[in-house]
C-alpha positions as CSV (number, residue, x, y, z in Angstrom):
1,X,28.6,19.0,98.0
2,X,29.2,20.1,94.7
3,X,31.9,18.3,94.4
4,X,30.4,15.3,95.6
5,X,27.4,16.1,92.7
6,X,30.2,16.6,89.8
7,X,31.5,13.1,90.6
8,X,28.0,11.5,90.7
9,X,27.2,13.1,86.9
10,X,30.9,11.8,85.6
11,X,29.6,8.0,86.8
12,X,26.5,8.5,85.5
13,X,27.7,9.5,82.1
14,X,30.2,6.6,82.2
15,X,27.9,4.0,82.9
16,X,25.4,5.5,79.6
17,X,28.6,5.0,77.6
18,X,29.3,1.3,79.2
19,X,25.3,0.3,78.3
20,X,25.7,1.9,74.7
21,X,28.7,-0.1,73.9
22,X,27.6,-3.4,75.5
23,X,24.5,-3.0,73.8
24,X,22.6,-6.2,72.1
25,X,23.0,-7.4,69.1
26,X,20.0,-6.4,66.4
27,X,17.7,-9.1,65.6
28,X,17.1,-10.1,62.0
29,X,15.6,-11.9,59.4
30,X,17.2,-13.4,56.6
31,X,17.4,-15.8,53.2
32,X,19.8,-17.5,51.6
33,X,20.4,-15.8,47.9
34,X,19.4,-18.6,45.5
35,X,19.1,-19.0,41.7
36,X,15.7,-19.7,41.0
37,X,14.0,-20.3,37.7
38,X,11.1,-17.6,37.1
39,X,8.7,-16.3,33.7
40,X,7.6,-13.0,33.4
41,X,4.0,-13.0,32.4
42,X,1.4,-10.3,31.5
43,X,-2.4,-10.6,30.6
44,X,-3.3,-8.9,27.5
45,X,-7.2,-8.9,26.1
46,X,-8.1,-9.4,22.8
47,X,-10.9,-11.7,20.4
48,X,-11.3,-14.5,18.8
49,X,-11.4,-14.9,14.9
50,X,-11.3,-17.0,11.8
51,X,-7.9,-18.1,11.1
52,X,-8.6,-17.5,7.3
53,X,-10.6,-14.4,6.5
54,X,-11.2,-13.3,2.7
55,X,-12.2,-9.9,1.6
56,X,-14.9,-10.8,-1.8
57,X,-14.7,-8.3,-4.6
58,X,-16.3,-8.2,-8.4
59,X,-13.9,-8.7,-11.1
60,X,-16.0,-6.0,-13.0
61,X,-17.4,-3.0,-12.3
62,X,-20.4,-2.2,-12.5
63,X,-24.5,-1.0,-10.7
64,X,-25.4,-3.4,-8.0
65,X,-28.6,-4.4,-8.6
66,X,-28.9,-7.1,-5.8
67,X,-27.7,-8.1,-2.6
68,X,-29.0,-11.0,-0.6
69,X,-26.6,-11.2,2.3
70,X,-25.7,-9.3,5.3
71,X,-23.4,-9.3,8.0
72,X,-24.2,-12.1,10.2
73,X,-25.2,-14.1,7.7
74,X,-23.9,-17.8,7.2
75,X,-23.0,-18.9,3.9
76,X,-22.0,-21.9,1.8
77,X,-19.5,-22.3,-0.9
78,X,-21.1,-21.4,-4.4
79,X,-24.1,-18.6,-2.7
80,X,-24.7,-15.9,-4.5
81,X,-24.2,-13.1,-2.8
82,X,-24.9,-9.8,-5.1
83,X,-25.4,-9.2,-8.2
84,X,-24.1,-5.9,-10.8
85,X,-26.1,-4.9,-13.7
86,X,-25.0,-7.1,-16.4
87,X,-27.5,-5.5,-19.8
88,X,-23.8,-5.1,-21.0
89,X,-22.5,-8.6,-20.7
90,X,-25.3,-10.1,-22.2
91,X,-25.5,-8.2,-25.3
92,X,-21.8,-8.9,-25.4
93,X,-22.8,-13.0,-24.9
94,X,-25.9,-13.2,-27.4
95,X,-23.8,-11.2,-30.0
96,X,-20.6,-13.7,-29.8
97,X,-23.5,-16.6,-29.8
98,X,-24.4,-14.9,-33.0
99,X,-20.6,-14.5,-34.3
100,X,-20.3,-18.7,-33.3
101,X,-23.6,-19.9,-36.0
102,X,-22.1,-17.0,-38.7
103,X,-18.9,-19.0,-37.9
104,X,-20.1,-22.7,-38.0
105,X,-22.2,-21.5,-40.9
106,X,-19.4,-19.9,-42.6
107,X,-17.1,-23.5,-42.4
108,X,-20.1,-25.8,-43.3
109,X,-19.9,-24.3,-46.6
110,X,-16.3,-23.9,-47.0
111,X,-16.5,-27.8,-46.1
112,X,-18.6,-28.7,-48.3
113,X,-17.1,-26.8,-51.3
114,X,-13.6,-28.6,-50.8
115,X,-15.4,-32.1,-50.4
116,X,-16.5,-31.0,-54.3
117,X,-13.3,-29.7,-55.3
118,X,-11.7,-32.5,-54.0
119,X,-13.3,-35.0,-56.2
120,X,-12.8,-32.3,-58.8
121,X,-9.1,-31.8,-58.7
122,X,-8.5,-36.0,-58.6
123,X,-10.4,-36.0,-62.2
124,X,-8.3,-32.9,-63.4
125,X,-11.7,-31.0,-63.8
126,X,-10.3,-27.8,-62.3
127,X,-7.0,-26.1,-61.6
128,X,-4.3,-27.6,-58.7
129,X,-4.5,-23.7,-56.9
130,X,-8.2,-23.5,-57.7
131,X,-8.3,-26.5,-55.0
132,X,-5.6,-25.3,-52.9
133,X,-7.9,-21.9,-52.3
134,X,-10.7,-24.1,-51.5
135,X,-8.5,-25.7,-48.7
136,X,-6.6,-22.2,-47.2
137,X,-10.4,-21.0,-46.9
138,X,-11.5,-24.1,-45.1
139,X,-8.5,-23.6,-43.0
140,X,-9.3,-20.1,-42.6
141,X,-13.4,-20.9,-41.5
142,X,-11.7,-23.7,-39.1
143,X,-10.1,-20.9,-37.4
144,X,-12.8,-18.3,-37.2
145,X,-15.3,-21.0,-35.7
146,X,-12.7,-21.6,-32.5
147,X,-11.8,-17.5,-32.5
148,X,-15.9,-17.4,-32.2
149,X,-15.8,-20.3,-30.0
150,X,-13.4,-18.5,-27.9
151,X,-15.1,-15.2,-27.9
152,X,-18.1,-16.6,-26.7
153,X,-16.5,-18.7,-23.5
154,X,-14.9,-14.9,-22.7
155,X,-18.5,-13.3,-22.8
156,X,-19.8,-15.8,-20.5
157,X,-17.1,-15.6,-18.3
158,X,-17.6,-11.6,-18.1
159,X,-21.6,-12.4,-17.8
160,X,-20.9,-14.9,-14.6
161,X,-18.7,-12.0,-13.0
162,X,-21.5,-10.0,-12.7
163,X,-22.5,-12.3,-9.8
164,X,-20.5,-12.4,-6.4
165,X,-20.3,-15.8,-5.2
166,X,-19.0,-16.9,-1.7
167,X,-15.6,-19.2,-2.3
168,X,-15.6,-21.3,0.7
169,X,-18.5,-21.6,3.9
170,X,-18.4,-19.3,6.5
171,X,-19.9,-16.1,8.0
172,X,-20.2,-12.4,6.6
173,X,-18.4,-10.5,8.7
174,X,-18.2,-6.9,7.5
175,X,-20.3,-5.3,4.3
176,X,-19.4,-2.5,2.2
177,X,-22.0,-2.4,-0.8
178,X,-25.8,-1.4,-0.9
179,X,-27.9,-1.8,-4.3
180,X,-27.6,1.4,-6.5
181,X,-24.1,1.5,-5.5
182,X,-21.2,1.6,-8.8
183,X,-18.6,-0.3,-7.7
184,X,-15.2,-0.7,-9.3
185,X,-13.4,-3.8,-10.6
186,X,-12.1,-5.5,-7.2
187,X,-13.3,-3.2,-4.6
188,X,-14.0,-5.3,-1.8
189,X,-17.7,-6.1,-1.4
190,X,-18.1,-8.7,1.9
191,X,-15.8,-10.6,4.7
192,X,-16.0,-13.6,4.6
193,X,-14.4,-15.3,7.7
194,X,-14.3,-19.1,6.7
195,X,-15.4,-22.3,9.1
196,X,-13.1,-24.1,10.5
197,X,-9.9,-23.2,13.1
198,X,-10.3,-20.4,15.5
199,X,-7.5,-18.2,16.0
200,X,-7.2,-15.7,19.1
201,X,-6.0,-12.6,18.4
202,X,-4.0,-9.9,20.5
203,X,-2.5,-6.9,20.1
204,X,0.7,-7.3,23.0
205,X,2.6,-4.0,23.6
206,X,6.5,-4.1,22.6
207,X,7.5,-3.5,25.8
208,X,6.7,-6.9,26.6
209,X,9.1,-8.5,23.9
210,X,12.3,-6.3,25.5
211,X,13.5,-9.8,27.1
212,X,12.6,-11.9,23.9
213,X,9.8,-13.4,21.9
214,X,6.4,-15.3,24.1
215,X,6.8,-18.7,24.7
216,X,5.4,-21.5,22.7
217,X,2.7,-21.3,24.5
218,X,0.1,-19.4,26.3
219,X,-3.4,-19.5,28.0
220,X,-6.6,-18.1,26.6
221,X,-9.5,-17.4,28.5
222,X,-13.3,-15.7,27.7
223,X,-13.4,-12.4,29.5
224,X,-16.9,-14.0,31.0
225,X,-15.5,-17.0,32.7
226,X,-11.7,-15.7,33.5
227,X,-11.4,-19.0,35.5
228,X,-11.9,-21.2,32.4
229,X,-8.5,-21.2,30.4
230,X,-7.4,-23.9,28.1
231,X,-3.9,-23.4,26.8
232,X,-2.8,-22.4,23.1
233,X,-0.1,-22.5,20.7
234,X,1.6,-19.2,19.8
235,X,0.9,-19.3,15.6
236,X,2.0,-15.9,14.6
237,X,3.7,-13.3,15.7
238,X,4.2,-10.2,13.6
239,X,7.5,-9.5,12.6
240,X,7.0,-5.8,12.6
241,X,5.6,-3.1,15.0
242,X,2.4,-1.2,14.6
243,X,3.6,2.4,14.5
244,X,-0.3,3.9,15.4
245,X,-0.7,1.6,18.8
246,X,2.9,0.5,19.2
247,X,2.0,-3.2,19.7
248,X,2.6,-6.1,18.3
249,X,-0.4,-8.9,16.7
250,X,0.1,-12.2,18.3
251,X,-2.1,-15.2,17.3
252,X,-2.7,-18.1,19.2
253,X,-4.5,-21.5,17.4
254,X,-7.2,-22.5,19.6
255,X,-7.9,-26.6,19.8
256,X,-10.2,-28.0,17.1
257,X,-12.8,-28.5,19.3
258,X,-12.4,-25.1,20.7
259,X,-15.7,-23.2,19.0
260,X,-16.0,-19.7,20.8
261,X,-17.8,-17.4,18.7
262,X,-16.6,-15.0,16.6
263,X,-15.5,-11.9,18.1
264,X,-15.9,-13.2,21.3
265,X,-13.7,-11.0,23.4
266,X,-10.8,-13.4,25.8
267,X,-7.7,-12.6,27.9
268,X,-4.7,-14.1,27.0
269,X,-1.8,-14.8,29.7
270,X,1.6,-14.6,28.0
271,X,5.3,-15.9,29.3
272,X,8.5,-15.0,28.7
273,X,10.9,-17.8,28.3
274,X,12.1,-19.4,31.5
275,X,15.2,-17.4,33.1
276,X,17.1,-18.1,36.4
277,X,18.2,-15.3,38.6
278,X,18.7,-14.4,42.3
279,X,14.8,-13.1,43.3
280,X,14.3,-11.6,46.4
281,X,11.2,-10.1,48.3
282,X,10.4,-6.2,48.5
283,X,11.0,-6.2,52.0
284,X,15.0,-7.0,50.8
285,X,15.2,-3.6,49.3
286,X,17.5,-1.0,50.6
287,X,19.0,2.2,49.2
288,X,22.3,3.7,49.0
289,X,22.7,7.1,48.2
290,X,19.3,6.5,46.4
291,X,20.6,3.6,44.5
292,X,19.4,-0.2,45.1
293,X,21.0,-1.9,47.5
294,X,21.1,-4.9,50.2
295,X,22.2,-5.8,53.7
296,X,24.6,-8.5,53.4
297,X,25.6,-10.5,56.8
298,X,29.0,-12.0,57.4
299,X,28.6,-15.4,59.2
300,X,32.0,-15.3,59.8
301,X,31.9,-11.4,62.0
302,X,28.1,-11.7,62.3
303,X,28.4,-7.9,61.0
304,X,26.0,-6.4,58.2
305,X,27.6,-4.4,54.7
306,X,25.1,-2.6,52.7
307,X,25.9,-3.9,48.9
308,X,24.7,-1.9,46.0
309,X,22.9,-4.0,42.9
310,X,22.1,-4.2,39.7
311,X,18.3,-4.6,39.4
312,X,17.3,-6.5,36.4
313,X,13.2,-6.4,37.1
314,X,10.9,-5.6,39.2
315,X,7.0,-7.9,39.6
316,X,4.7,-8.0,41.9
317,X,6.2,-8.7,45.9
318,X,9.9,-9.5,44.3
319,X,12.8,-8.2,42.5
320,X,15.5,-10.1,40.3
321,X,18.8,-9.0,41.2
322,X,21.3,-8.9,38.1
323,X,24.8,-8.2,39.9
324,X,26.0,-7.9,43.2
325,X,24.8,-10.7,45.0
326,X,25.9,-14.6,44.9
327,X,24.0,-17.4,45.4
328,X,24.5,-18.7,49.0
329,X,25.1,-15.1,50.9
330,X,22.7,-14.1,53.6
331,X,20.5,-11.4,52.9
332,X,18.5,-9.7,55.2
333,X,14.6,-9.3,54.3
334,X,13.4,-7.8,57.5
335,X,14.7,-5.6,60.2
336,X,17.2,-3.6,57.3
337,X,15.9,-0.2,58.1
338,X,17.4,-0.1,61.8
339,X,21.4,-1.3,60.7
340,X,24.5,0.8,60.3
341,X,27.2,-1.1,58.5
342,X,29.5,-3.3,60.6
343,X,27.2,-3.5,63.2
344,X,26.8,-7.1,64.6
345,X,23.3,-9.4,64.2
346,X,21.2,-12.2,65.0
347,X,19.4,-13.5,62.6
348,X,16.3,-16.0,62.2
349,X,15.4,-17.6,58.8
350,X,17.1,-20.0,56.1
């Protein structure tokens, strides 16, 4: 008898070995590895602004004595827009007025005194240098009337500095004077962010230029209405790094007829430029020895090889595989985490 049960557990054993080896093939899924075209893109926020923006100073210090404007406040080209004490610049413009009639005085009479000596000198009634000083001091009033004249159109000059006018319309963005307040020769007094073309403005993080500048192009949305992007041309982009935030400034020109307000805040979607590379799903992911790798069937053995690769980046439900894979192999996407290499397959897909 036990005899008879030693032989029954040798067939039994035998017949676990014959079910292990014959066992089925594992079912699969698979894809074809093919170059496909992609753009990495990345949403960044920012705001909109006045493509040309002008900081307004005074050319001379001095007390402000007057401010009409605030931020907020549109403007046209020619406003006043504050005002320094100017007691000094017009003393300085009544007293060259004053230095102009002691000037045109001063050659009326010169003038007149050559006219006489003149008609003097032709009837030999006075000396040749008598009438040659007469004429080097009409000379000499002729040039003190323009160095008056001159000293005069500075004064004024100084006088109308003492005013702040806006140079172009637009809006007031940001203040920095309050009357009582001495102000130095071209501290800057307003913003002034001119009408006309929009720009939008973002600050994109440097990480984002590691595979090249943005495209030509991008699309700009209001935070508000995410839904309602129009696209944009990439205008700028600045050629160094901010060292505080670590981002680059990127504008974007908005279409003329484009009129979002100022400082509105948007979103803008930028692209890389177009690459082709082998992307495959997540679910095509395996490891070796904690390396990125991928099952890789042989149509000719119908066996499996786990690959290692070179993963050039990873997005959202895909990878783009940089070496070790070529277009045309089969790769398995789903059923990987049951296989042992050489081990023979079925597979479903492309």
């Amino acid at each position: 008898m036990i005899g008879l049960g030693l032989i029954g557990l040798l067939l039994a054993a035998c017949d676990d070995n014959a079910k292990t080896t014959a066992a089925p093939p594992q079912s699969v899924r698979v894809v074809h590895a093919a170059m496909i075209e992609h753009q990495r893109s990345t949403g960044v926020t920012g705001e909109i602004r006045a493509r040309i923006q002008t900081d307004l100073a005074f050319r001379s210090a001095g007390k402000v004595i007057e401010r009409r404007v605030d931020v907020g406040s549109h403007v046209h080209a020619g406003d006043v827009l504050a005002r320094i004490d100017d007691t000094e610049q017009r003393a300085d413009v009544e007293s060259a007025e004053a230095g102009l009639l002691a000037a045109q005085a001063t050659l009326n009479q010169k003038n007149l005194a050559f006219q006489r000596y003149q008609t003097l000198v032709e009837t030999r009634a006075i000396a040749q240098s008598t009438y040659d000083q007469a004429k080097e001091e009409l000379a000499t009033a002729e040039g003190s009337l323009e160095s008056a004249k001159a000293s005069l159109a500075i004064a004024r000059d100084a006088l109308s500095h003492t005013e702040l006018k806006a140079n172009a319309d637009g809006i007031i963005t940001a203040r920095s004077v309050e009357v009582g307040q001495v102000v130095s020769a071209a501290q800057a007094a307003f913003s002034l962010a001119h009408d006309g073309p929009r720009d939008a403005v973002f600050d994109v993080f440097e990480a984002f230029f590691l595979a090249g500048p943005p495209g030509d192009e991008a699309t700009v949305a209001p935070v508000s209405n995410p839904g309602g992007g129009i696209p944009a041309k990439v205008r700028e982009v600045a050629p160094v790094i901010d060292t505080t935030t670590g981002t680059i400034r990127v504008k974007l020109a908005l279409p003329d007829d484009i009129q979002w307000s100022l400082g509105t805040p948007v979103i803008g979607t930028f692209h890389t430029p177009p690459d082709t590379a082998i992307t495959l799903p997540w679910s095509a992911m395996a490891s070796d020895d904690g390396k990125p790798a991928v099952w890789i069937v042989d149509a000719t053995t119908r066996t499996v090889a786990l690959r290692p690769i070179t993963v050039a980046s990873y997005r959202a439900g895909e990878f783009t595989a940089a070496k070790g894979i070529s277009a045309q192999e089969l790769v398995v996407t789903e059923g990987g985490k049951f296989l042992r290499p050489e081990q023979v397959v079925n597979w479903e897909g492309d």
